[in-house]
N, CA, C, O and CB atoms as a CASP TS submission, in Angstrom:
PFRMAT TS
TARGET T0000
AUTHOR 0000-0000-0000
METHOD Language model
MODEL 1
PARENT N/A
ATOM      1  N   UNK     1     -50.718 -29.094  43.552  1.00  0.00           N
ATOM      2  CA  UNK     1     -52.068 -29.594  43.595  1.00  0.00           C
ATOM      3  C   UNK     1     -53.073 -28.448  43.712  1.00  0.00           C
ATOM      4  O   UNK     1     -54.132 -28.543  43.093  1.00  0.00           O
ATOM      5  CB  UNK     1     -52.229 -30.565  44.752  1.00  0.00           C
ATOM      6  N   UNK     2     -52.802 -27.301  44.508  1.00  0.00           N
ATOM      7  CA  UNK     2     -53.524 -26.232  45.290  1.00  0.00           C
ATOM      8  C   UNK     2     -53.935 -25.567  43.522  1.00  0.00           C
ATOM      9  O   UNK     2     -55.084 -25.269  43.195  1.00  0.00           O
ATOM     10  CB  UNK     2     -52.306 -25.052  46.713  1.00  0.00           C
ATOM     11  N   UNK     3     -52.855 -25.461  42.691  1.00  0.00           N
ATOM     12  CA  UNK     3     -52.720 -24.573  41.738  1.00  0.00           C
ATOM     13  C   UNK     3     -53.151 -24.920  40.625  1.00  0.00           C
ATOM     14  O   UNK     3     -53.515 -24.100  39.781  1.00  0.00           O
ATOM     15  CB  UNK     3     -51.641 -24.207  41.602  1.00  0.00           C
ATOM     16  N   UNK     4     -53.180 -26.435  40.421  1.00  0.00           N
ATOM     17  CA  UNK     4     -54.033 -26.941  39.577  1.00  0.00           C
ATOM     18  C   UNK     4     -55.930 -27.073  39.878  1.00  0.00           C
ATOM     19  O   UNK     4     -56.942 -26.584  39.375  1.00  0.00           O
ATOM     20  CB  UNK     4     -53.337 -28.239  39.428  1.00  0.00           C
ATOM     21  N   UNK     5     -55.733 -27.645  40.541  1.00  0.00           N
ATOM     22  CA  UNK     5     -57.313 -27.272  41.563  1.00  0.00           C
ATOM     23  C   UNK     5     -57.913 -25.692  41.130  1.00  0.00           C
ATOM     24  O   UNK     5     -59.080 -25.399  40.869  1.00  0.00           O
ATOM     25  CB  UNK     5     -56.851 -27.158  43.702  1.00  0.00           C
ATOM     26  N   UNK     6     -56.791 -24.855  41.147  1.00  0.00           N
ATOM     27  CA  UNK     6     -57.492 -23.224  41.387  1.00  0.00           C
ATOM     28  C   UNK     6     -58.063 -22.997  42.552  1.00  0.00           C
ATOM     29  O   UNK     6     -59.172 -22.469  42.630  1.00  0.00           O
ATOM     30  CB  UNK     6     -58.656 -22.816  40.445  1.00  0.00           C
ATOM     31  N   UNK     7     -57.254 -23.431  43.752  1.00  0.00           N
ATOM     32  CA  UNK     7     -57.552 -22.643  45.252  1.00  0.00           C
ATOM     33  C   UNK     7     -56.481 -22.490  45.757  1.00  0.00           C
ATOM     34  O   UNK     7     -55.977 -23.112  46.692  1.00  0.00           O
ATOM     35  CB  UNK     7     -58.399 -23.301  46.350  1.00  0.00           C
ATOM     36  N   UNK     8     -55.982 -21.433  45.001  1.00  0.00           N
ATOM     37  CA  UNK     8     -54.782 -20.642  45.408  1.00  0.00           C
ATOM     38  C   UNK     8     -54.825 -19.250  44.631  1.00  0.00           C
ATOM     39  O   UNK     8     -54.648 -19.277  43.413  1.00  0.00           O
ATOM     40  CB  UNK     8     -53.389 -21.479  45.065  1.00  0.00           C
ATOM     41  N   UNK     9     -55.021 -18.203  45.186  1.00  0.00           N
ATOM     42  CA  UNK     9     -55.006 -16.776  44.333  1.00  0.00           C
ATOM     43  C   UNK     9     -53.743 -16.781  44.914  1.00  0.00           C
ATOM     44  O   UNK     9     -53.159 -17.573  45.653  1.00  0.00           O
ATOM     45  CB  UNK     9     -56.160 -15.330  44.584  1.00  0.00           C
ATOM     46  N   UNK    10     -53.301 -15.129  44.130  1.00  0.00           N
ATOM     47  CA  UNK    10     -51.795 -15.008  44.108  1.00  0.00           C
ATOM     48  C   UNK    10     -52.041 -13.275  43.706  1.00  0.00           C
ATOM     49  O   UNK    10     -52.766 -12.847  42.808  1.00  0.00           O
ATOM     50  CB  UNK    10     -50.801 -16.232  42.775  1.00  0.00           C
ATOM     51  N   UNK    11     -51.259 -12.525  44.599  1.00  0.00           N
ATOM     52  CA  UNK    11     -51.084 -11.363  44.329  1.00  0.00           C
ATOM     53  C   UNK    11     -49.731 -10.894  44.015  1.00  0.00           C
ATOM     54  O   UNK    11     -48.753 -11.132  44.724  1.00  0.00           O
ATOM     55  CB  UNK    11     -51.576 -10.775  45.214  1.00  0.00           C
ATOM     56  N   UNK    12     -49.711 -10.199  42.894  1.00  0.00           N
ATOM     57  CA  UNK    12     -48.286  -9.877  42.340  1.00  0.00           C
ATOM     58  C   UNK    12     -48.174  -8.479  42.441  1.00  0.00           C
ATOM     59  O   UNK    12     -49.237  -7.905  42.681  1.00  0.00           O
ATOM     60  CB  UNK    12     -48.008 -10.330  40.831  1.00  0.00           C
ATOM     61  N   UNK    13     -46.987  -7.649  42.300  1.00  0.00           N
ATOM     62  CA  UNK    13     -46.048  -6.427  41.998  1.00  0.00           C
ATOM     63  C   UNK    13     -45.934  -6.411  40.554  1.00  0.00           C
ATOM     64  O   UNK    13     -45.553  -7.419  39.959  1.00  0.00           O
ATOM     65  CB  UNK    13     -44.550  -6.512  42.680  1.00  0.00           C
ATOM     66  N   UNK    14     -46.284  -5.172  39.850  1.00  0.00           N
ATOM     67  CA  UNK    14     -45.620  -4.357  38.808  1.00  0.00           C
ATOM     68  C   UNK    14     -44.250  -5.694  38.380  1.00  0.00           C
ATOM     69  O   UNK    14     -44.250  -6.194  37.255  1.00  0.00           O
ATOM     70  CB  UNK    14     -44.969  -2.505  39.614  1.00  0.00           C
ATOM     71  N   UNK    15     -43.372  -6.038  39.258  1.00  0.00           N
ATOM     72  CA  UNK    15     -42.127  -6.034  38.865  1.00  0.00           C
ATOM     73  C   UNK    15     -42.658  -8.142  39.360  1.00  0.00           C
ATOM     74  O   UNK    15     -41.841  -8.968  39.764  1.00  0.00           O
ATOM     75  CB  UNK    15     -40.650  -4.656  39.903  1.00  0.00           C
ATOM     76  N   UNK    16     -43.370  -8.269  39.250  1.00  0.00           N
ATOM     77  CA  UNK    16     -44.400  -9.914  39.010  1.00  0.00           C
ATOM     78  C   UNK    16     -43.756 -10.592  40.294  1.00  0.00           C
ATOM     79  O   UNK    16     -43.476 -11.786  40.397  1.00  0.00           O
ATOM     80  CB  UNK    16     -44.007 -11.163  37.156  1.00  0.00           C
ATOM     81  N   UNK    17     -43.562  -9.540  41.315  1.00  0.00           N
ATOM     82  CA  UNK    17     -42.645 -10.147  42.476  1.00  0.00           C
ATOM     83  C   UNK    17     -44.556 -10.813  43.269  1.00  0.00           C
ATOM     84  O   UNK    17     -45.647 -10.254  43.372  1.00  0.00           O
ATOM     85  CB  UNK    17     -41.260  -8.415  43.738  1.00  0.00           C
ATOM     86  N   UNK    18     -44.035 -12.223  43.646  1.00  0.00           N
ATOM     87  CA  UNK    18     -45.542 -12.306  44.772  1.00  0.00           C
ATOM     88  C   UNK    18     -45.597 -11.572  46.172  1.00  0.00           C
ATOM     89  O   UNK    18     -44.657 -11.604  46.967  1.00  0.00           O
ATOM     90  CB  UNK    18     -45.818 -13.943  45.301  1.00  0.00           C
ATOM     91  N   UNK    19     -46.730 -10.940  46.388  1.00  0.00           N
ATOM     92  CA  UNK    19     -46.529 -10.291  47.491  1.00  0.00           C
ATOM     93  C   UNK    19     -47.160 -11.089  48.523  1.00  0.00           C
ATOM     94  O   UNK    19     -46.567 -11.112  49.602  1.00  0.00           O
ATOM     95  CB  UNK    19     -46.978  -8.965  47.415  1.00  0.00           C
ATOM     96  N   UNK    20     -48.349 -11.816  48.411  1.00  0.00           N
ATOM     97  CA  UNK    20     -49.203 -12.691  49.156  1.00  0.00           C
ATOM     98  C   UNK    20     -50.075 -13.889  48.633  1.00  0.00           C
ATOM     99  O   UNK    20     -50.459 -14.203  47.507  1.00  0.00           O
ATOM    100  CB  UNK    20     -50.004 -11.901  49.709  1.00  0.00           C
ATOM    101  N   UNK    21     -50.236 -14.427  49.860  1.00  0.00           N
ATOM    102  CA  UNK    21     -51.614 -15.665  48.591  1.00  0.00           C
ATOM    103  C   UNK    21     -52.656 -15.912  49.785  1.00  0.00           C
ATOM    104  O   UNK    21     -52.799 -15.413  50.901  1.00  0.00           O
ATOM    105  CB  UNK    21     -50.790 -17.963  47.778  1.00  0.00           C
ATOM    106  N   UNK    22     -53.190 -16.711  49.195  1.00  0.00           N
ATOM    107  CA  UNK    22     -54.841 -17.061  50.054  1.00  0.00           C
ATOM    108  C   UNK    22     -54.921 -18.442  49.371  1.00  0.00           C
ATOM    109  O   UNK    22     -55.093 -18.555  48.158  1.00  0.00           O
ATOM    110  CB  UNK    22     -56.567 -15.816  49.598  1.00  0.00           C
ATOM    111  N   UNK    23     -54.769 -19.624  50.323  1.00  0.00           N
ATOM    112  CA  UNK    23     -55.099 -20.780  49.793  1.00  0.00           C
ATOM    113  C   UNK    23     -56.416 -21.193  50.584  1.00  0.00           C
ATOM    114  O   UNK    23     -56.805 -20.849  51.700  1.00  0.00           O
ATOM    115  CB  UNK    23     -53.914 -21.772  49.871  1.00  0.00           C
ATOM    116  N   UNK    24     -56.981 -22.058  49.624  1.00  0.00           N
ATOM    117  CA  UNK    24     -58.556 -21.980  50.105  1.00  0.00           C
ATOM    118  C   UNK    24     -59.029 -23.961  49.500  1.00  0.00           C
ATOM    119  O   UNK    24     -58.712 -24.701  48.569  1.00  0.00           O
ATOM    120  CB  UNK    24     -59.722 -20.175  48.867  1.00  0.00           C
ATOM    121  N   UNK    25     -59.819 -24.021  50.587  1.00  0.00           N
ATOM    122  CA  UNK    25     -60.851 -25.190  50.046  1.00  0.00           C
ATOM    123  C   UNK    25     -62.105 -25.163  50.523  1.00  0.00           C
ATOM    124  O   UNK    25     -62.624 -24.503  51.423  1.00  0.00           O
ATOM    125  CB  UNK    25     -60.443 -26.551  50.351  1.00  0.00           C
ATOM    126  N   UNK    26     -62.562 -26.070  49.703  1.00  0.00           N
ATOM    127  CA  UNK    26     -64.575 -25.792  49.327  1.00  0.00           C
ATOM    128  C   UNK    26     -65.134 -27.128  49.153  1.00  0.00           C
ATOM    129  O   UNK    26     -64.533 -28.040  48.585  1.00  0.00           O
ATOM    130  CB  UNK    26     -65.095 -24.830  47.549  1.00  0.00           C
ATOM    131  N   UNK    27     -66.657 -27.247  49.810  1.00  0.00           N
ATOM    132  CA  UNK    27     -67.697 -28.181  49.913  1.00  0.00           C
ATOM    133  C   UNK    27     -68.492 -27.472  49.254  1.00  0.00           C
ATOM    134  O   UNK    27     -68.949 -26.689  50.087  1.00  0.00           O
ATOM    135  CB  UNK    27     -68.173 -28.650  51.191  1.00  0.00           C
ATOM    136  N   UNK    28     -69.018 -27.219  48.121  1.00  0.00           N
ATOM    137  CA  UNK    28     -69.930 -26.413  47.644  1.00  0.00           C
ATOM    138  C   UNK    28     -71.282 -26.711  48.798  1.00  0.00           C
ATOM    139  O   UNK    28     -71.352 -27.564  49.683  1.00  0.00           O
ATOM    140  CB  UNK    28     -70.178 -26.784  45.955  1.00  0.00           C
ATOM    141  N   UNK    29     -72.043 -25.904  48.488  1.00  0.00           N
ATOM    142  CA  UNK    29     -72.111 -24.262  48.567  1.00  0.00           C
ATOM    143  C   UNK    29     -70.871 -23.611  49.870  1.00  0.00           C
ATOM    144  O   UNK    29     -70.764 -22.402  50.073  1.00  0.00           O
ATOM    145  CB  UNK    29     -74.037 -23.791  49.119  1.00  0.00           C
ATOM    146  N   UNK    30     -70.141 -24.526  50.536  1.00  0.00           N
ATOM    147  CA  UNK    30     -69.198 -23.471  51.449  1.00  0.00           C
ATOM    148  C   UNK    30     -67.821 -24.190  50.986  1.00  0.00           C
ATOM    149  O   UNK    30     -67.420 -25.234  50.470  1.00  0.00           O
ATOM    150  CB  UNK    30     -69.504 -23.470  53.460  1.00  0.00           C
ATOM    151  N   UNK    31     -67.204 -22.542  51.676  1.00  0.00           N
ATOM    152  CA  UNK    31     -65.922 -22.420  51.029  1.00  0.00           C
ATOM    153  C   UNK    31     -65.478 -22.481  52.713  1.00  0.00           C
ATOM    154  O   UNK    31     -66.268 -22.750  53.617  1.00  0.00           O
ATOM    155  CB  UNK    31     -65.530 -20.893  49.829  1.00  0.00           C
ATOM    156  N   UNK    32     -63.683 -22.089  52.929  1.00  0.00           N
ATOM    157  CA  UNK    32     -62.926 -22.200  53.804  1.00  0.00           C
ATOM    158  C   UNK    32     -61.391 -21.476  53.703  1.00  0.00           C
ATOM    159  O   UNK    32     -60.421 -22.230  53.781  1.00  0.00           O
ATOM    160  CB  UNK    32     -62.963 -23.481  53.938  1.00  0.00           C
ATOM    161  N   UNK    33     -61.305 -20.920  53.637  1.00  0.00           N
ATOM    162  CA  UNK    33     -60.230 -20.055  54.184  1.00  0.00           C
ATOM    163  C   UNK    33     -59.034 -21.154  54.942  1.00  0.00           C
ATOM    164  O   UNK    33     -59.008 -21.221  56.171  1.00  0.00           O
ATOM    165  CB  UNK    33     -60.998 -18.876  55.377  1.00  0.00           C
ATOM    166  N   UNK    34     -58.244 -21.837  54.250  1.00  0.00           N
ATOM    167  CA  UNK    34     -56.539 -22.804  54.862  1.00  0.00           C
ATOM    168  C   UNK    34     -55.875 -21.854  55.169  1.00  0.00           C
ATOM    169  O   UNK    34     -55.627 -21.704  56.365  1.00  0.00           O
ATOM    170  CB  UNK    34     -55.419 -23.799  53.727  1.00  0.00           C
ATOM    171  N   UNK    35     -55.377 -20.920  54.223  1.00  0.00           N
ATOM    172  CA  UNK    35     -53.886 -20.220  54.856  1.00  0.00           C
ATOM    173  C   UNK    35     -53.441 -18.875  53.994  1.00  0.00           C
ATOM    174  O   UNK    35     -52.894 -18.946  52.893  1.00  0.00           O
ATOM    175  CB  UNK    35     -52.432 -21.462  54.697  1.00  0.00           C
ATOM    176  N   UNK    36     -53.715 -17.832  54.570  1.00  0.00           N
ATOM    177  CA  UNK    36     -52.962 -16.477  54.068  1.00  0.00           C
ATOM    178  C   UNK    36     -51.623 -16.094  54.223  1.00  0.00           C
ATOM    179  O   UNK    36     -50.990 -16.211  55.272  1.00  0.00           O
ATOM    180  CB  UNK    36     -53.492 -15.454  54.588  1.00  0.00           C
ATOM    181  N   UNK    37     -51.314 -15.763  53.463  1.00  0.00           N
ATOM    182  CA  UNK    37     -49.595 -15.051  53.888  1.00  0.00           C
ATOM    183  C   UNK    37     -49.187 -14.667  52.941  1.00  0.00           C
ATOM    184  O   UNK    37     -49.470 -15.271  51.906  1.00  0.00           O
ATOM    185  CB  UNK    37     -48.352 -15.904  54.426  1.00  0.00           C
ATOM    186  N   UNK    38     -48.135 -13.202  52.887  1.00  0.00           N
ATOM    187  CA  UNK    38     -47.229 -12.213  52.659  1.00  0.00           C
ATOM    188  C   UNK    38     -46.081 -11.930  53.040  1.00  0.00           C
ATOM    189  O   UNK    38     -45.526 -12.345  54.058  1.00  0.00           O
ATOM    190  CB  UNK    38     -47.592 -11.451  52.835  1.00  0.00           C
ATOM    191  N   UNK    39     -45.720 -11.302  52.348  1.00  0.00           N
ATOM    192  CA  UNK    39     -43.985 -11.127  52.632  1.00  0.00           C
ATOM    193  C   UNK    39     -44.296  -9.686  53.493  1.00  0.00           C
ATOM    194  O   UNK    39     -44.997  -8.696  53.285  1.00  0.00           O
ATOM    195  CB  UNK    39     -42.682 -10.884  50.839  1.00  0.00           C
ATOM    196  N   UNK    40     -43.039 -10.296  54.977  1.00  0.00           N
ATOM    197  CA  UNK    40     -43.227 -10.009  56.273  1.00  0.00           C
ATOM    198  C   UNK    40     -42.646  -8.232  55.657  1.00  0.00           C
ATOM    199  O   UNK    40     -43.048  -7.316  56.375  1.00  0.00           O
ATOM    200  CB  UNK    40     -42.203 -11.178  57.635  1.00  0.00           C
ATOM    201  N   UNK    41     -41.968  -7.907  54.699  1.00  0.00           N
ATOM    202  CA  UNK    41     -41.978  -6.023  54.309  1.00  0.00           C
ATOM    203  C   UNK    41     -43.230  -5.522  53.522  1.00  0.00           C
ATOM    204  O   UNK    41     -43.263  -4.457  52.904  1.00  0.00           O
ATOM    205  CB  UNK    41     -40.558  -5.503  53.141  1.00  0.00           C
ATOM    206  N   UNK    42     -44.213  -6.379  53.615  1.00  0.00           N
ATOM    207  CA  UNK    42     -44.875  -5.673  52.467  1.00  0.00           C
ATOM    208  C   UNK    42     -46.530  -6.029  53.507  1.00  0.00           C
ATOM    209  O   UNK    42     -47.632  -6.028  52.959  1.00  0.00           O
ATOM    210  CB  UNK    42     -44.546  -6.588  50.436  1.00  0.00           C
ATOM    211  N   UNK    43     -46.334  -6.302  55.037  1.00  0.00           N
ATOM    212  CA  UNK    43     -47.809  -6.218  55.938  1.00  0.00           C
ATOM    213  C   UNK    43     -48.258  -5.062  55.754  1.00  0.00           C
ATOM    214  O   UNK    43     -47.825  -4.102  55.117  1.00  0.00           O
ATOM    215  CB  UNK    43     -47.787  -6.399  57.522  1.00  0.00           C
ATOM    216  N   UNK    44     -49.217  -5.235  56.395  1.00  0.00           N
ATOM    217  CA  UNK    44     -50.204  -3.754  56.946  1.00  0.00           C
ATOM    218  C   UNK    44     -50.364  -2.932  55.445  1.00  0.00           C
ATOM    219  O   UNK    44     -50.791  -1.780  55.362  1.00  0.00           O
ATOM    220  CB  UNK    44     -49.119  -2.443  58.406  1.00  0.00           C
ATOM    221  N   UNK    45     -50.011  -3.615  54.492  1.00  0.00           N
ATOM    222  CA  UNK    45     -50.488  -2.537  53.162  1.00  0.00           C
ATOM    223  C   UNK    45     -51.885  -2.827  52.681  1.00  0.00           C
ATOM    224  O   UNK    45     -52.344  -2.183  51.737  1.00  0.00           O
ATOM    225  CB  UNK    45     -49.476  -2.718  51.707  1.00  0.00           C
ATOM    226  N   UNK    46     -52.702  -3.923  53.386  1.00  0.00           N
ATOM    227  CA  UNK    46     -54.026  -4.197  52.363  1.00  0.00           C
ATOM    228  C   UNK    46     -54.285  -5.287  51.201  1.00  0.00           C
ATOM    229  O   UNK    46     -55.256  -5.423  50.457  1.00  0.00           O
ATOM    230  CB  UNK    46     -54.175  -3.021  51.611  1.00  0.00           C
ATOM    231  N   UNK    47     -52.774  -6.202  51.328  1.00  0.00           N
ATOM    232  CA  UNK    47     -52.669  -6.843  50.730  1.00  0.00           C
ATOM    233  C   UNK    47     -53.918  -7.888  51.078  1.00  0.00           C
ATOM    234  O   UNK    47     -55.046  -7.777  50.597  1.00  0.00           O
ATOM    235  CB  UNK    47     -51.440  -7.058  50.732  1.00  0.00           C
ATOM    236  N   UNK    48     -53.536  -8.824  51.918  1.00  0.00           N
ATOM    237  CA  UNK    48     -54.211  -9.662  52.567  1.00  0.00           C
ATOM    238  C   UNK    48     -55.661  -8.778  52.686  1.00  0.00           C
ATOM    239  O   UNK    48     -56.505  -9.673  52.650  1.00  0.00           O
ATOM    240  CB  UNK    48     -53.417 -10.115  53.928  1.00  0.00           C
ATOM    241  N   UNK    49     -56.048  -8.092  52.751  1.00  0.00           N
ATOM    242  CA  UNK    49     -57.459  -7.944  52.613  1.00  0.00           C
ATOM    243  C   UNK    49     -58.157  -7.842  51.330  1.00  0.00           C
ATOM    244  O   UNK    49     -59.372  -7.954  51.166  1.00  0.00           O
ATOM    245  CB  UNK    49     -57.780  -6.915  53.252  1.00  0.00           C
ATOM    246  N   UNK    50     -56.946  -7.538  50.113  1.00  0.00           N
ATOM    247  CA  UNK    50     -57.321  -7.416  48.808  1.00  0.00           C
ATOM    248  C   UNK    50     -57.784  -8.652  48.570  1.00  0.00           C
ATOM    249  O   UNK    50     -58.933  -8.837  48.168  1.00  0.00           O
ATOM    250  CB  UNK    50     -56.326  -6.979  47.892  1.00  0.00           C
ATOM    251  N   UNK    51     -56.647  -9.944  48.873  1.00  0.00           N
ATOM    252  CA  UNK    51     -56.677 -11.425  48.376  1.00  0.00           C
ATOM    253  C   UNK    51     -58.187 -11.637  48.667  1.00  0.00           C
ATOM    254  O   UNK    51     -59.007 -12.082  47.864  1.00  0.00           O
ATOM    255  CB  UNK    51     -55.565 -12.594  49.235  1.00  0.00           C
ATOM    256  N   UNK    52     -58.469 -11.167  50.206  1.00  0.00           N
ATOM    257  CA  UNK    52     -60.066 -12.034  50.693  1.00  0.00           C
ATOM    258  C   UNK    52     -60.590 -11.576  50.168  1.00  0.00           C
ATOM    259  O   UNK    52     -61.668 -12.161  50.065  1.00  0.00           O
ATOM    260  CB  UNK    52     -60.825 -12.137  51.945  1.00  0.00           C
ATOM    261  N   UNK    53     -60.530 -10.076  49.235  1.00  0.00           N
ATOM    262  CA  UNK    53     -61.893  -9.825  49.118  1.00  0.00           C
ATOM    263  C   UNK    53     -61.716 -10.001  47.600  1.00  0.00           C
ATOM    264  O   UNK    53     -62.454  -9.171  47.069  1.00  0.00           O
ATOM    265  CB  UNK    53     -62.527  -8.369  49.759  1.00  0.00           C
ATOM    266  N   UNK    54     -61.248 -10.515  46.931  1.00  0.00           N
ATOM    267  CA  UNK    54     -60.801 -11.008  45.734  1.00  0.00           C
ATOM    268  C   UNK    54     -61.533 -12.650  45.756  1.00  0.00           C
ATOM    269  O   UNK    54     -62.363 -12.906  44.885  1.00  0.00           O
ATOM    270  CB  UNK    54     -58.999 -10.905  45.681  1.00  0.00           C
ATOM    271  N   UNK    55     -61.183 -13.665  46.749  1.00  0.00           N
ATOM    272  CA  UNK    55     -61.764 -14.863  46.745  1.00  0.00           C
ATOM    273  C   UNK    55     -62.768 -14.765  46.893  1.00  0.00           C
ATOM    274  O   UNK    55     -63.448 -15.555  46.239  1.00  0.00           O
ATOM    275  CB  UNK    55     -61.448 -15.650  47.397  1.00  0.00           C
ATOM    276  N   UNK    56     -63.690 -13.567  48.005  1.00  0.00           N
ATOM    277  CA  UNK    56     -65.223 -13.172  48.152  1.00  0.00           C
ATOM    278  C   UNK    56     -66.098 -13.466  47.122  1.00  0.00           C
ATOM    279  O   UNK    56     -66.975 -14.318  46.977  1.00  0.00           O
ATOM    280  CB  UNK    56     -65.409 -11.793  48.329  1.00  0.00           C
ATOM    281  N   UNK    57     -65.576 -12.388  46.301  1.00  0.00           N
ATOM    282  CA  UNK    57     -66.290 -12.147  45.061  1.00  0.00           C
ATOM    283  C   UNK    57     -66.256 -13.247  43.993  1.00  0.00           C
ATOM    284  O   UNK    57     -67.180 -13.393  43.193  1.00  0.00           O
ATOM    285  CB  UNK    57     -65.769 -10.946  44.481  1.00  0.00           C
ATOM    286  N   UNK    58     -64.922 -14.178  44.012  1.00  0.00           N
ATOM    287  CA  UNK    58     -64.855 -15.431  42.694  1.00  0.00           C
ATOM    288  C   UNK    58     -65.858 -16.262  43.380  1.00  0.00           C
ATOM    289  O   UNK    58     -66.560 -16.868  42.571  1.00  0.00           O
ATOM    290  CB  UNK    58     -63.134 -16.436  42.339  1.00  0.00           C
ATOM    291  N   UNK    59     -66.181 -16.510  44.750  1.00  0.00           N
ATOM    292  CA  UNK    59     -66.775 -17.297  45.229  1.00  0.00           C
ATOM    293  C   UNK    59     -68.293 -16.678  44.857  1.00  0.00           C
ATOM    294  O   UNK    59     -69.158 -17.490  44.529  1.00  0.00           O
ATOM    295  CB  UNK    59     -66.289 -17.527  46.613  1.00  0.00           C
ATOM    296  N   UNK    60     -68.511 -15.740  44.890  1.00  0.00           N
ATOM    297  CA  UNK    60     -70.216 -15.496  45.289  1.00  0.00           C
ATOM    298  C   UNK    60     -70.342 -15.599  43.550  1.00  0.00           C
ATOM    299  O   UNK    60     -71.371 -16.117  43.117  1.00  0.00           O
ATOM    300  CB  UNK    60     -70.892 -13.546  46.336  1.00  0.00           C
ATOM    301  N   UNK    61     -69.169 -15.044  42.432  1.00  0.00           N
ATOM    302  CA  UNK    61     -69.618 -15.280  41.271  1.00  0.00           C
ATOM    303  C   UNK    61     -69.655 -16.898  40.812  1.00  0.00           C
ATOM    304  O   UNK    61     -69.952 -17.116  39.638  1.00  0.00           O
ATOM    305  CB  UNK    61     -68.822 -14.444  40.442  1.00  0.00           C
ATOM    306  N   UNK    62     -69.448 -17.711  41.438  1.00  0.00           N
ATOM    307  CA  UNK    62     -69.754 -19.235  41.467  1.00  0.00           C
ATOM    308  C   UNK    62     -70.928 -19.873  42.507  1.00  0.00           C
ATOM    309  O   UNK    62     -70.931 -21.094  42.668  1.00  0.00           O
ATOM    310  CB  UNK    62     -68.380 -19.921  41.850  1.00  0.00           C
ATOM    311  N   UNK    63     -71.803 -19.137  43.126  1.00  0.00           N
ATOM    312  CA  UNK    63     -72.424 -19.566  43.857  1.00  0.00           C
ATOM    313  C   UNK    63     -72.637 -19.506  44.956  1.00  0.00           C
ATOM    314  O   UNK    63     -73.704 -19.057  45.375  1.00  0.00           O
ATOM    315  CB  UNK    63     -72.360 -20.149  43.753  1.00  0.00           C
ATOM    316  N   UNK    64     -71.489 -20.028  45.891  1.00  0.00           N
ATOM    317  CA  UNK    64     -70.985 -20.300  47.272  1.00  0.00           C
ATOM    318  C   UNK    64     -72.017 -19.281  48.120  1.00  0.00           C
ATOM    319  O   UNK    64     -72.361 -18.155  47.761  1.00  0.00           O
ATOM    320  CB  UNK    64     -69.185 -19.925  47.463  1.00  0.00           C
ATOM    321  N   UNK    65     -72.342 -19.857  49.116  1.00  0.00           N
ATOM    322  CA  UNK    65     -73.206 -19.269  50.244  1.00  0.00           C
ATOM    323  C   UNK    65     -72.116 -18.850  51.757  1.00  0.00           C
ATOM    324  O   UNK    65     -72.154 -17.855  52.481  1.00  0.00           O
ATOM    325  CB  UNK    65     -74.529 -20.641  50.651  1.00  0.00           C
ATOM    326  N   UNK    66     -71.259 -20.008  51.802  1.00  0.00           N
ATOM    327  CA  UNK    66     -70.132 -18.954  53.044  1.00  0.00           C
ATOM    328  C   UNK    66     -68.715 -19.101  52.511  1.00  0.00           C
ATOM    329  O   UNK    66     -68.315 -19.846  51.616  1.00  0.00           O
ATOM    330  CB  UNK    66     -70.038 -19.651  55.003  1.00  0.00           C
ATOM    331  N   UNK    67     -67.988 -18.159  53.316  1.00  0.00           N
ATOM    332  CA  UNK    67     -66.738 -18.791  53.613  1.00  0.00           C
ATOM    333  C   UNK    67     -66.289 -18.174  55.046  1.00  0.00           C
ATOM    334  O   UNK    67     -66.738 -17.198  55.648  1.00  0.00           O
ATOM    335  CB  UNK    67     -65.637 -18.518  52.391  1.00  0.00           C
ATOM    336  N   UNK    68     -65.131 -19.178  55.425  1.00  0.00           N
ATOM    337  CA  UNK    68     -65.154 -19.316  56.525  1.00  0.00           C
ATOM    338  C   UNK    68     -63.728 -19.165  56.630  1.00  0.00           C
ATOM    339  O   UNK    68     -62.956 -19.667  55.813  1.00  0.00           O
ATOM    340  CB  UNK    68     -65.834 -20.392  56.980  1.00  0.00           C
ATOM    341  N   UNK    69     -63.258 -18.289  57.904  1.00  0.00           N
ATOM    342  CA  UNK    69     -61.485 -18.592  58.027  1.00  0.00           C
ATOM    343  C   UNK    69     -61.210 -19.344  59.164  1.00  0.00           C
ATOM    344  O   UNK    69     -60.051 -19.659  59.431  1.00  0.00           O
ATOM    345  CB  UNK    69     -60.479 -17.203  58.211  1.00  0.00           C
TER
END
């Protein structure tokens, strides 16, 4: 459902392995932050901050005024 919708990003590896995701839902103009997570060898690399700041930006290029975790 999440994936058809399109509130689910997805970060991949070179080798198309997933490393993390960011599932998200929205009331336009605000958004919401449901649930982050990564694979427990691949923390502390920046992943999870890439994803948010990846949804940041799809969001502000659609409008959206917050989001919220």
């Amino acid at each position: 459902d999440a994936i058809e919708q399109r509130r689910l990003l997805v970060a991949r590896s070179d080798g198309q392995e997933v490393e993390g995701f960011v599932l998200f839902g929205s009331a336009f103009p605000n958004a919401r932050v449901q649930q982050i997570g990564g694979r427990r060898d691949r923390r502390r690399l920046g992943v999870g901050s890439f994803l948010l700041g990846e949804l940041i930006s799809k969001l502000e290029r659609q409008g959206y005024l917050t989001v919220k975790a």
